[in-house]
C-alpha positions as a LaTeX table, in Angstrom:
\begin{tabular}{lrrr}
\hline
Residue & $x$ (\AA) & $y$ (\AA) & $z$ (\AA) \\
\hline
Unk1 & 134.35 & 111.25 & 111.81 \\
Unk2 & 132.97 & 114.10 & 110.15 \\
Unk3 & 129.47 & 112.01 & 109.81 \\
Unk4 & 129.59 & 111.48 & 113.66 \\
Unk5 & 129.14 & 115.17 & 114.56 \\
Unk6 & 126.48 & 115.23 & 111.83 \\
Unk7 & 124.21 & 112.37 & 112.72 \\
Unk8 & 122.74 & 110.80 & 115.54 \\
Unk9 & 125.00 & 113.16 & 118.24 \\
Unk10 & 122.60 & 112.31 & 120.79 \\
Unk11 & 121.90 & 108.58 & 119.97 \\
Unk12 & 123.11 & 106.23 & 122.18 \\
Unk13 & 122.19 & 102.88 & 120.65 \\
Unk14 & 120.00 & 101.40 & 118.17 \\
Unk15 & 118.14 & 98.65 & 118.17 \\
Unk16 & 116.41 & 96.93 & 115.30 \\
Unk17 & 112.84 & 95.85 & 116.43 \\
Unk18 & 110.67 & 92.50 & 114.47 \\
Unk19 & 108.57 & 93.60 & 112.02 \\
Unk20 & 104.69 & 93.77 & 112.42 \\
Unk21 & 104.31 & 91.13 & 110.38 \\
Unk22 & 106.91 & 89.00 & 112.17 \\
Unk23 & 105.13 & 89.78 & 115.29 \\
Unk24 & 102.14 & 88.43 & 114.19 \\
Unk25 & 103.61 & 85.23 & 112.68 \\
Unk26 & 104.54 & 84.47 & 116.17 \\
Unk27 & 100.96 & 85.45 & 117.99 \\
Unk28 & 98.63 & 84.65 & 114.89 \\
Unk29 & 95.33 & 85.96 & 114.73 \\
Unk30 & 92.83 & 82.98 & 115.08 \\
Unk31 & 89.12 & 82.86 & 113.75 \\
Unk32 & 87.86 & 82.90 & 116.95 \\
Unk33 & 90.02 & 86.36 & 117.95 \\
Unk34 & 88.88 & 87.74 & 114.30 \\
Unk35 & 85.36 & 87.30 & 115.13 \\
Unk36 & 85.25 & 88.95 & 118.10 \\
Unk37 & 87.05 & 91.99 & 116.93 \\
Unk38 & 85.22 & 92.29 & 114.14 \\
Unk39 & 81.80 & 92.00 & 116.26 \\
Unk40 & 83.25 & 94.49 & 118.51 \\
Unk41 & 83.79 & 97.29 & 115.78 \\
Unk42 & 80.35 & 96.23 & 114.01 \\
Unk43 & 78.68 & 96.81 & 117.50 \\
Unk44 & 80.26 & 100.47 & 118.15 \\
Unk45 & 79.94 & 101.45 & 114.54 \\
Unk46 & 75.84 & 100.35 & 115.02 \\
Unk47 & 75.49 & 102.24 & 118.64 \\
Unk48 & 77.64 & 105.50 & 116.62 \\
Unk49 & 74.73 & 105.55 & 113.67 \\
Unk50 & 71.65 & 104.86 & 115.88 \\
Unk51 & 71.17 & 101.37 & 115.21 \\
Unk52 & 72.30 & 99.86 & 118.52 \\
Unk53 & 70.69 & 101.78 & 121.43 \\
Unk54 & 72.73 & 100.54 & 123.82 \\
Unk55 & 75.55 & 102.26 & 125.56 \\
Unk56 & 79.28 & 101.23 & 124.89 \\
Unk57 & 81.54 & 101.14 & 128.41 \\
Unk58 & 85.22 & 101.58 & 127.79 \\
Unk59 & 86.47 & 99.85 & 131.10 \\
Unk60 & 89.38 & 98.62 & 132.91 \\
Unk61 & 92.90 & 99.60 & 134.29 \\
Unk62 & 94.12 & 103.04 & 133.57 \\
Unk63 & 97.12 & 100.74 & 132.12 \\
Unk64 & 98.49 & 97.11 & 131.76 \\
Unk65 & 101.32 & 96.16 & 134.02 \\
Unk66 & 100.80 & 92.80 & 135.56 \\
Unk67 & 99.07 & 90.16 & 132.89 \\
Unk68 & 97.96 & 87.82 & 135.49 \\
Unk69 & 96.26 & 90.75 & 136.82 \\
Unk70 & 94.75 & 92.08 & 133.02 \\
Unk71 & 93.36 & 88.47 & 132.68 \\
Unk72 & 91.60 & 88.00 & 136.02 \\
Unk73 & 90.18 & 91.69 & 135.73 \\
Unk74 & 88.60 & 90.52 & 132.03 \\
Unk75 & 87.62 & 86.95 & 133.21 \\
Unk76 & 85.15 & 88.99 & 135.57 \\
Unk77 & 84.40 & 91.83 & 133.33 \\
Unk78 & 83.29 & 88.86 & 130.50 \\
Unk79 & 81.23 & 87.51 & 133.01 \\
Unk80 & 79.69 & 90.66 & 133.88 \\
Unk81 & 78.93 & 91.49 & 130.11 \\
Unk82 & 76.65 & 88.41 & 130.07 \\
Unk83 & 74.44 & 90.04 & 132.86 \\
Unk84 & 74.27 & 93.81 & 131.23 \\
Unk85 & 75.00 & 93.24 & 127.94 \\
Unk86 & 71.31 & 94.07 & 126.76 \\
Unk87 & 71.94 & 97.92 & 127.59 \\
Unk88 & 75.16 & 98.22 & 128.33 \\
Unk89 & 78.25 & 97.41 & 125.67 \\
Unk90 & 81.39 & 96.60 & 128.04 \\
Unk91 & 84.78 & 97.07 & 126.48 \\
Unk92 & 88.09 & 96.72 & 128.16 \\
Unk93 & 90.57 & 99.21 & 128.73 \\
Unk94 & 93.71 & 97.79 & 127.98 \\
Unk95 & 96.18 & 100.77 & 127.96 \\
Unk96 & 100.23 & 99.54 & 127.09 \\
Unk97 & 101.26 & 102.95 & 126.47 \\
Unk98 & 101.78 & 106.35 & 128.65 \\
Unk99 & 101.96 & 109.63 & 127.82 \\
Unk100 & 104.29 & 111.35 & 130.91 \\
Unk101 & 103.80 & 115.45 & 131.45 \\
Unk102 & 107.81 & 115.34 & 132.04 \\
Unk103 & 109.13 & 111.40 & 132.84 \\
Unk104 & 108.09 & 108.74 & 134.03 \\
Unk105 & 106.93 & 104.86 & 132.97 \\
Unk106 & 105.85 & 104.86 & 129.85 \\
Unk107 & 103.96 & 101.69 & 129.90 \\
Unk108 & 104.13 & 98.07 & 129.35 \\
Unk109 & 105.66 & 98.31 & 125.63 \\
Unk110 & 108.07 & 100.98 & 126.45 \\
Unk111 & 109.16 & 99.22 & 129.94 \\
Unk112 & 107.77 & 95.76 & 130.07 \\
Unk113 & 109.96 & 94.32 & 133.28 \\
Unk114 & 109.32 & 98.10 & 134.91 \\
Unk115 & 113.28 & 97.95 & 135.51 \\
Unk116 & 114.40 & 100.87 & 133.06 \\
Unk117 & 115.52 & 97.92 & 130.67 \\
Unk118 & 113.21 & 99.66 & 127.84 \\
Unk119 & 112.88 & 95.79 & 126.65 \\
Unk120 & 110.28 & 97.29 & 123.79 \\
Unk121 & 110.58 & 94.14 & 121.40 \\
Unk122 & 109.57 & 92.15 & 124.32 \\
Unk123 & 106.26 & 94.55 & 124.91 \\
Unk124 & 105.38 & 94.37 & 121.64 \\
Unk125 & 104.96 & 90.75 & 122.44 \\
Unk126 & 103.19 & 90.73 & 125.48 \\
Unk127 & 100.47 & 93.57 & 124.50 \\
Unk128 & 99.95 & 91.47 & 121.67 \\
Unk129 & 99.86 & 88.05 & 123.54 \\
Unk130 & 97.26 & 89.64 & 126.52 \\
Unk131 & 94.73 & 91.03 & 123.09 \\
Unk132 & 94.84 & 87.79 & 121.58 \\
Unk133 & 93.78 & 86.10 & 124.46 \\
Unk134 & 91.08 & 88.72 & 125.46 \\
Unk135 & 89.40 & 88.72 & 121.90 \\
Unk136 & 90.15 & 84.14 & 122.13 \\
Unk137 & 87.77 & 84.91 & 125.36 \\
Unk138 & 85.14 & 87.09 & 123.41 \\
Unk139 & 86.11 & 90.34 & 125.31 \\
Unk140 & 86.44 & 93.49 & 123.06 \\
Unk141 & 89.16 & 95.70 & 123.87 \\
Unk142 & 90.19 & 99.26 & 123.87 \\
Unk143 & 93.71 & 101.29 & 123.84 \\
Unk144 & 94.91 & 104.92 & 123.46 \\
Unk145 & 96.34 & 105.16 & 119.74 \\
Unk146 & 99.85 & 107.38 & 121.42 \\
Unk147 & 103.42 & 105.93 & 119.15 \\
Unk148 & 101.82 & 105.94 & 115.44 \\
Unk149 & 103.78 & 102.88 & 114.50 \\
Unk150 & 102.28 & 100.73 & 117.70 \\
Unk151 & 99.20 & 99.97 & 116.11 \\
Unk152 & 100.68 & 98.06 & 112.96 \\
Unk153 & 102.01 & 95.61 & 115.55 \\
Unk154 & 97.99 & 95.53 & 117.55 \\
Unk155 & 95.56 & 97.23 & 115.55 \\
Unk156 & 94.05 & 94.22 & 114.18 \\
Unk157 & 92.86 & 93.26 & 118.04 \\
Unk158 & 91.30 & 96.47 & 119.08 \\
Unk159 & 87.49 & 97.47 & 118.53 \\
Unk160 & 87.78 & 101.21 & 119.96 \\
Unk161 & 90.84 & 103.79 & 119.72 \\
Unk162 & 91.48 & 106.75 & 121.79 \\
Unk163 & 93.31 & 109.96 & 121.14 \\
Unk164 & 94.11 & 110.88 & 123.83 \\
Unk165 & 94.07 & 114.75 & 124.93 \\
Unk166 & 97.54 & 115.38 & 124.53 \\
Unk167 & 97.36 & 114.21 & 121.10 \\
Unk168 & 94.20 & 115.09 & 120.10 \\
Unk169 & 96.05 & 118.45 & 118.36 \\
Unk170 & 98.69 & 116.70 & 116.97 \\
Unk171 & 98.46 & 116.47 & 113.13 \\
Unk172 & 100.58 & 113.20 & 112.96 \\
Unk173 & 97.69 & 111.23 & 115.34 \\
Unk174 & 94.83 & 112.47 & 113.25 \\
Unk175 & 96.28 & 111.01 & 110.02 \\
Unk176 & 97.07 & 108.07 & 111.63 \\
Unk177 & 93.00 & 108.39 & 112.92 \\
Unk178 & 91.85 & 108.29 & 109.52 \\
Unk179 & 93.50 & 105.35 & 108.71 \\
Unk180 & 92.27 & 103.22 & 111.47 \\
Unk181 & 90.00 & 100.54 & 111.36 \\
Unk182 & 88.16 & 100.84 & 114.30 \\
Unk183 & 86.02 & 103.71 & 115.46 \\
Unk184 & 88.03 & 106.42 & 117.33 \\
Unk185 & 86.96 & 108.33 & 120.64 \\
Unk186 & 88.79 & 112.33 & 120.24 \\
Unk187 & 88.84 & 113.26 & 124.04 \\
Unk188 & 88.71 & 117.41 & 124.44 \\
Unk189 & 91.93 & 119.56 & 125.27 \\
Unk190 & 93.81 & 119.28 & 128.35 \\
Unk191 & 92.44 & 122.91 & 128.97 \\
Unk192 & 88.82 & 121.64 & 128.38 \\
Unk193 & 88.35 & 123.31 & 124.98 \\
Unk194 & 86.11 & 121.69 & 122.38 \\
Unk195 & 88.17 & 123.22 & 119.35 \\
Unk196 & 90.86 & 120.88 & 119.00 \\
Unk197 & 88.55 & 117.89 & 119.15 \\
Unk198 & 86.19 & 119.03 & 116.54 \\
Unk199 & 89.26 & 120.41 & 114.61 \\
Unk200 & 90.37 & 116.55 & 114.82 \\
Unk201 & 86.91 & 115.49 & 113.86 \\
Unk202 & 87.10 & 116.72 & 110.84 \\
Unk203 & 90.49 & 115.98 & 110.25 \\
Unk204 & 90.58 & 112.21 & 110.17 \\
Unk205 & 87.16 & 112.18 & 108.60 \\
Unk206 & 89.09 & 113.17 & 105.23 \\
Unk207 & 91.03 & 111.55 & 103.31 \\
Unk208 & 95.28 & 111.96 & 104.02 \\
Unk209 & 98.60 & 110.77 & 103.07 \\
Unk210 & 101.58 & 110.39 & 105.54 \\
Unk211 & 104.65 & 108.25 & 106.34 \\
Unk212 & 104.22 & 105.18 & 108.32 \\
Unk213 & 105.90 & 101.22 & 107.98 \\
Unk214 & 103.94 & 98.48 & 106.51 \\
Unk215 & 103.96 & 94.69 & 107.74 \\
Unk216 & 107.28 & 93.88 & 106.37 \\
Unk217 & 108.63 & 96.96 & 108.81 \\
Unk218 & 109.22 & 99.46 & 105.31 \\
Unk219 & 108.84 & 103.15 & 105.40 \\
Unk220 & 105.41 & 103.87 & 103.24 \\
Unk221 & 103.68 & 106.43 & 101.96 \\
Unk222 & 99.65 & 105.78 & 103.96 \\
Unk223 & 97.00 & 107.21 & 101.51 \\
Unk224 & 93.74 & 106.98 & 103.61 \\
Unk225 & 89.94 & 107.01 & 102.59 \\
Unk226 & 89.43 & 109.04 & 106.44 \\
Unk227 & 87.26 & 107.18 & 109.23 \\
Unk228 & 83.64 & 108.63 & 109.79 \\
Unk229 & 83.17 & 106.89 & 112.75 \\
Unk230 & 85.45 & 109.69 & 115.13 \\
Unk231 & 83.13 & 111.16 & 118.31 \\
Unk232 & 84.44 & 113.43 & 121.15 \\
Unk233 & 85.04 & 112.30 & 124.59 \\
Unk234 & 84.32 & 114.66 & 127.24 \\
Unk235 & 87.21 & 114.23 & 130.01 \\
Unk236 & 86.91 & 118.19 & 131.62 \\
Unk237 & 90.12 & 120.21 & 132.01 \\
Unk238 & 92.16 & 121.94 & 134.09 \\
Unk239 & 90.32 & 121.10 & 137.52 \\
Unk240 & 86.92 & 121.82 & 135.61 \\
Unk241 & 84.15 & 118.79 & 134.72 \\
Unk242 & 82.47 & 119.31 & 131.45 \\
Unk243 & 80.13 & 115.62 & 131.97 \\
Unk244 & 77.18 & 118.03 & 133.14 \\
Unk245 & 74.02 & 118.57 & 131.55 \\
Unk246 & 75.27 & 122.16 & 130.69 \\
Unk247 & 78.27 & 120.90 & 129.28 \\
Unk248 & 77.21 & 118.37 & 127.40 \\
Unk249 & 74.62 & 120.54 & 125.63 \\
Unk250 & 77.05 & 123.23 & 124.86 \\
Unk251 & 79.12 & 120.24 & 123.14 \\
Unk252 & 75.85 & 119.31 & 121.12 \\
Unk253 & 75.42 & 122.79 & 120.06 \\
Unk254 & 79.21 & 122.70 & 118.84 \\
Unk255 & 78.93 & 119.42 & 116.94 \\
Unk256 & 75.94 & 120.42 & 115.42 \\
Unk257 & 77.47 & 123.81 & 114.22 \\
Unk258 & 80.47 & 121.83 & 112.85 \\
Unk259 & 78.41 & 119.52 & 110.87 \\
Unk260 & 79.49 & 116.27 & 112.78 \\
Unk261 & 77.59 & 113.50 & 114.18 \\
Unk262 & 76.04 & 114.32 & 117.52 \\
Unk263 & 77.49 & 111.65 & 119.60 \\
Unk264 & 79.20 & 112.39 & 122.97 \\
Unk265 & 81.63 & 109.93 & 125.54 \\
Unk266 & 82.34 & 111.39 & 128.77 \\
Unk267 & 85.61 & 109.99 & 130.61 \\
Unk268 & 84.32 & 109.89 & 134.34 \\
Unk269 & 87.71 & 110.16 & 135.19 \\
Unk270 & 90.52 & 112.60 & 134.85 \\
Unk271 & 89.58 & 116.36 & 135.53 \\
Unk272 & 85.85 & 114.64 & 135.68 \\
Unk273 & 86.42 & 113.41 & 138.68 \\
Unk274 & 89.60 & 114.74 & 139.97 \\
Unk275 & 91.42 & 111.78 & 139.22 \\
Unk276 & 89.58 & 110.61 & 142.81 \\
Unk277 & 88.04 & 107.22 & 141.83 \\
Unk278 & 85.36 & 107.31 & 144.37 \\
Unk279 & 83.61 & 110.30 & 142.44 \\
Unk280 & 83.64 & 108.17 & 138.95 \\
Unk281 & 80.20 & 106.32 & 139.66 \\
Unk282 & 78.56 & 110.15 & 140.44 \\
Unk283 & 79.77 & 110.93 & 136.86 \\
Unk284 & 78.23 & 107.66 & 135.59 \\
Unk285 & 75.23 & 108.09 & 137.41 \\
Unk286 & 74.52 & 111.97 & 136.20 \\
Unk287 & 74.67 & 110.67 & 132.60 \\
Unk288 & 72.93 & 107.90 & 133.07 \\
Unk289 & 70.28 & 110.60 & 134.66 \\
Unk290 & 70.57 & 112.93 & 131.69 \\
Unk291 & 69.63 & 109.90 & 129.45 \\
Unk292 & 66.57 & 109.26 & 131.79 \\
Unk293 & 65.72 & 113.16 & 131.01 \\
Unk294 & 65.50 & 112.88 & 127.46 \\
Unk295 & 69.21 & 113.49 & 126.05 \\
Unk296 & 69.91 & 111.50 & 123.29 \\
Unk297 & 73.85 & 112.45 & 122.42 \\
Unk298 & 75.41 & 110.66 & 124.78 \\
Unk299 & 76.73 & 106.94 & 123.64 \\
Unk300 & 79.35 & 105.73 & 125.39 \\
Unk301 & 81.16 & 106.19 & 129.08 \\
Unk302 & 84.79 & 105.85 & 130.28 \\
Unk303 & 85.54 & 104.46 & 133.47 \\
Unk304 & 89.18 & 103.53 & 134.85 \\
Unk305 & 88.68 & 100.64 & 137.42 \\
Unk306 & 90.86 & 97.71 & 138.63 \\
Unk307 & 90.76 & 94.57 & 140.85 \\
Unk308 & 91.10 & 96.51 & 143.94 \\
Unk309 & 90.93 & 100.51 & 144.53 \\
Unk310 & 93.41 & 103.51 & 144.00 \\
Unk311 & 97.01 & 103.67 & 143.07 \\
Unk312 & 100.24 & 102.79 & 144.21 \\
Unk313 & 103.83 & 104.34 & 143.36 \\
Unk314 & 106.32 & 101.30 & 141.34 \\
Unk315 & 108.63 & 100.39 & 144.34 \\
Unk316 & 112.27 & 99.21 & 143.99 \\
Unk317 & 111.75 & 95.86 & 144.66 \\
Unk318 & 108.79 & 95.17 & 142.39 \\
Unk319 & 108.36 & 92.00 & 144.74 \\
Unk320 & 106.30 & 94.72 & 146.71 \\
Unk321 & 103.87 & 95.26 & 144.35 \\
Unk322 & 100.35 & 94.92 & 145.30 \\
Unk323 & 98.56 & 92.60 & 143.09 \\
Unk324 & 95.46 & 94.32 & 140.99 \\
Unk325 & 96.20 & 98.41 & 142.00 \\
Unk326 & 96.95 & 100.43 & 139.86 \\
Unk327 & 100.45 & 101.71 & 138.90 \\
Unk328 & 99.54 & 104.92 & 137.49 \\
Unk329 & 96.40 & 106.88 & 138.00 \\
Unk330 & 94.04 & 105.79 & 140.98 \\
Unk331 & 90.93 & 103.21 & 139.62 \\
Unk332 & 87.44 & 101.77 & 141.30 \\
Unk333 & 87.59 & 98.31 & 142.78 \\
Unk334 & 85.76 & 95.74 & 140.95 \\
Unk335 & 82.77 & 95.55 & 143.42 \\
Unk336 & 81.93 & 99.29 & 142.73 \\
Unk337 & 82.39 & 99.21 & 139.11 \\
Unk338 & 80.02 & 95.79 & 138.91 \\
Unk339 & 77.62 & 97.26 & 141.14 \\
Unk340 & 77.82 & 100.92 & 138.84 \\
Unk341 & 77.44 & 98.90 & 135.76 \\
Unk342 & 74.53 & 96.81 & 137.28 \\
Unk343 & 73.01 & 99.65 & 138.68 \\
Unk344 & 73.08 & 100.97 & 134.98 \\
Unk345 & 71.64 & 98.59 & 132.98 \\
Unk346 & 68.47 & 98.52 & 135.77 \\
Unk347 & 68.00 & 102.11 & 134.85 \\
Unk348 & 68.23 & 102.32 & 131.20 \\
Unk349 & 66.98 & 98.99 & 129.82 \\
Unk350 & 63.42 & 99.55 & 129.41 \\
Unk351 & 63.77 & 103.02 & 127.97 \\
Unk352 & 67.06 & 103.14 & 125.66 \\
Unk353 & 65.20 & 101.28 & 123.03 \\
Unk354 & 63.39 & 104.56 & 122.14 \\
Unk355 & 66.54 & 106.50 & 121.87 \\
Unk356 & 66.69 & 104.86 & 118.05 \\
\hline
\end{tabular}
């Protein structure tokens, strides 16, 4: 009794979860999968060190609720790569997991059946099911790094990681950044400061040692060799852009007086845009104009875009969902964002050869 008013006085319930590795015992890795993720990060890591001089395109739903829906979008999106693929890298966006300003769904891990059953053995399952069969296609994908024991469950599936920029500042996500495999996009402050990006920067590009669970689902001590393949991703704040010309220079200058690689993603969403979907091919289009003008930072673009256009709120009959919208911020339709990335590669492929 005595233990009770100790310990867990505000746990409900626990639940044990399978362990990474019996996760993956159920939804094995194949060769094909392996090869495609490991092409992925090779391709990143090359465009990151001037090798590649193509651009990489992180792009897709602002987050994963319907799989029918996730595996139409990438169907298209594959088929799209084989048109643009010379200049422009497309990777998908395949966001399971939330952060929430108060409450809120959390995403499909936390909430799978978007019922409040918090079924988050069951997501575990399906996030890994959907990036198996995405990387089976040849499709690369991307996710925001946000609970630092998710990615012993997926990690071995992704080719880019984002911090997102709540996290960014948090000294738990930049250990767990220097331990990743993949190459990892910092995005600025929600207050559109560069300092806690940089700060993070550095940070997982040095060595660390934290708490984390291995395969078998064990508490471990992580001792990591820190990932030089981090970059900052511009995504404005509080109302303001930061994807301009101006903007992007002043984040040059502060990379450059850090000592860091000069290599800039811009999120054309989020305080870029206004979270207003119809100004994310402006965004695209103004770097793609700054590359045209001689700037040679800029590697890689965000874009949040779905089947069909904006945003709708989860109703409570989910019958009522619309198919391919967006349950959480507002995205492009597929005809814009195949007619921005189109419209890209046009512009750029002749001259982003001489960017190496």
């Amino acid at each position: 009794m005595e233990t009770d008013r100790l310990e867990n006085v505000n746990v409900r319930s626990q639940d044990l979860l399978p362990t990474p590795q019996q996760v993956k015992a159920a939804l094995p890795l194949t060769d094909r999968a392996r090869a495609t993720v490991l092409r992925g990060r090779e391709t990143v890591r090359r465009i990151l060190d001037r090798r590649d001089p193509r651009l990489f395109v992180v792009v897709g739903p602002c987050s994963i609720h319907d799989l029918d829906a996730a595996r139409e979008y990438a169907a298209r999106l594959l088929r799209l790569a084989e048109e643009v693929g010379d200049t422009v890298y497309p990777i998908m966006r395949v966001y399971f997991e939330k952060p929430r300003t108060t409450v809120g769904w959390k995403g499909l891990i936390n909430d799978p059946f978007m019922d409040d059953s918090f079924r988050i053995e069951k997501g575990l399952h399906l996030a890994r099911e959907l990036l198996l069969h995405l990387a089976e296609m040849g499709l690369p994908a991307a996710t925001e790094a946000l609970d630092p024991i998710t990615p012993q469950y997926l990690s071995d599936l992704i080719t880019w990681t984002a911090i997102g920029a709540r996290t960014t500042e948090s000294q738990t996500h930049r250990e767990m950044a220097s331990g990743l495999s993949t190459p990892v996009g910092f995005k600025n402050g929600t207050d559109g400061s560069l300092a806690v990006a940089i700060n993070a920067l550095h940070s997982a590009a040095r060595a660390h040692h934290f708490l984390g669970i291995n395969q078998e689902g064990q508490c471990a001590v992580f001792r990591t060799r820190g990932n030089r393949y981090g970059h900052i991703v511009l995504r404005g704040g509080n109302g303001h852009p930061n994807y301009d010309s101006v903007s992007v220079a002043l984040a040059e200058q502060e990379l450059t007086k850090a000592g860091l690689p000069v290599n800039i993603a811009v999120d054309c969403s989020h305080a870029n845009s206004n979270k207003d979907p119809s100004v994310q091919p402006l965004v695209a289009e103004n770097c793609v104009n700054q590359i045209l003008e001689g700037n040679r930072s800029l590697v890689g673009l965000m874009l949040e875009s779905n089947l069909h256009a904006g945003s709708q709120p989860i109703p409570a009959d989910l019958s009522q969902l619309r198919y391919g919208v967006s349950v959480t911020d507002p995205c492009m339709d597929w005809e814009t964002t195949a007619g921005l990335l189109r419209g890209m590669r046009a512009k750029l492929h002749r001259m982003l050869p001489e960017r190496i």
